[in-house]
N, C-alpha and C positions, 0 to 999 in steps of 0.2 A: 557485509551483513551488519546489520544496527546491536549493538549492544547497551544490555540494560548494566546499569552501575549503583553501586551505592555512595549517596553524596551525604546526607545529612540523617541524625536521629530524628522521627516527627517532632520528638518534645522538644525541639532545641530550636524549633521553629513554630509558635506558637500563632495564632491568629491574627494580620495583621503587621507580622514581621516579614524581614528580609534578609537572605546570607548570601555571602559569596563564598564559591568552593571549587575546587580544583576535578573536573572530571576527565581523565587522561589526559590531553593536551590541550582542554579548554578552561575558560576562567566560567562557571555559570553565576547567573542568579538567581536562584528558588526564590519563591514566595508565597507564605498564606493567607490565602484571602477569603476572607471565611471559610476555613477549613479545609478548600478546595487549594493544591500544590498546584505553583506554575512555575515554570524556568523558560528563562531566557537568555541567550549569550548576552555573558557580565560588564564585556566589556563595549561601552556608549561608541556608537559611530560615531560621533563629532568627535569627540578627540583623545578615545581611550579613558571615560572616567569609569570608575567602578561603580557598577548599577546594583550591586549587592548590597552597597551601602546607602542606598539612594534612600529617598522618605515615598513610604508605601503608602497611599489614601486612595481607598477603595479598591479598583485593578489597574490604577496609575504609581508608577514610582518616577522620580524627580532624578536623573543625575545628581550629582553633590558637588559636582565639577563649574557646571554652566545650566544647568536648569533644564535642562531636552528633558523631555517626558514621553514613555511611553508605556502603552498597554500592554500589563505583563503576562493578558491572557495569548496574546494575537503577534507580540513584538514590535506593531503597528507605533511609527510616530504620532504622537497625538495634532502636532502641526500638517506634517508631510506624508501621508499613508504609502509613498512609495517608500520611504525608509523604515527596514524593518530588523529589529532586531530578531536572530533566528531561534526560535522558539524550539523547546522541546521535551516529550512526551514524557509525564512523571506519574508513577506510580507508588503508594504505597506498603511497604508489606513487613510485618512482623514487628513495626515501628520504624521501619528505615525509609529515605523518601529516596527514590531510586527515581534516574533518567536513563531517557534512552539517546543513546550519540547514532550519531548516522556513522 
């Protein structure tokens, strides 16, 4: 059964920003993109860089590693759309930005 978790305060992820954070056994990466939360598994297919820290422009973030970009609504590479970072479902509630793990 999918469980919802709590990862981040909304205010601590403001418009535009990106975090990486620890949800039981995964690395995520949240992000606000106009307002709207997305996450995505944190850590870059090519070779493990941290996507939380990547540079966020528009619903693209940048690895900080080697440049891979991908869409952080969809996980979708912006080169390769069969590579996908695995995306997942966030909610906010009471100020907390919660996901849901499979």
């Amino acid at each position: 059964m999918a469980e919802w978790m709590r990862v981040a305060e909304l205010r601590d992820c403001p418009p535009g920003s990106s975090q990486e954070r620890v949800a039981g056994d995964r690395i995520v990466a949240i992000f606000n993109v106009d307002g709207q939360i997305h996450a995505i598994d944190g850590v870059c297919a090519h070779q493990g860089g941290p996507l939380g820290e990547g540079e966020l422009v528009g619903c693209t973030v940048t690895c900080p590693w080697h440049g891979w970009q991908f869409d952080v609504v969809t996980g979708q590479n912006r080169l390769n759309p069969r590579i996908v970072q695995e995306p997942f479902e966030t909610r906010v509630e009471d100020g907390w930005i919660l996901i849901r793990l499979p």
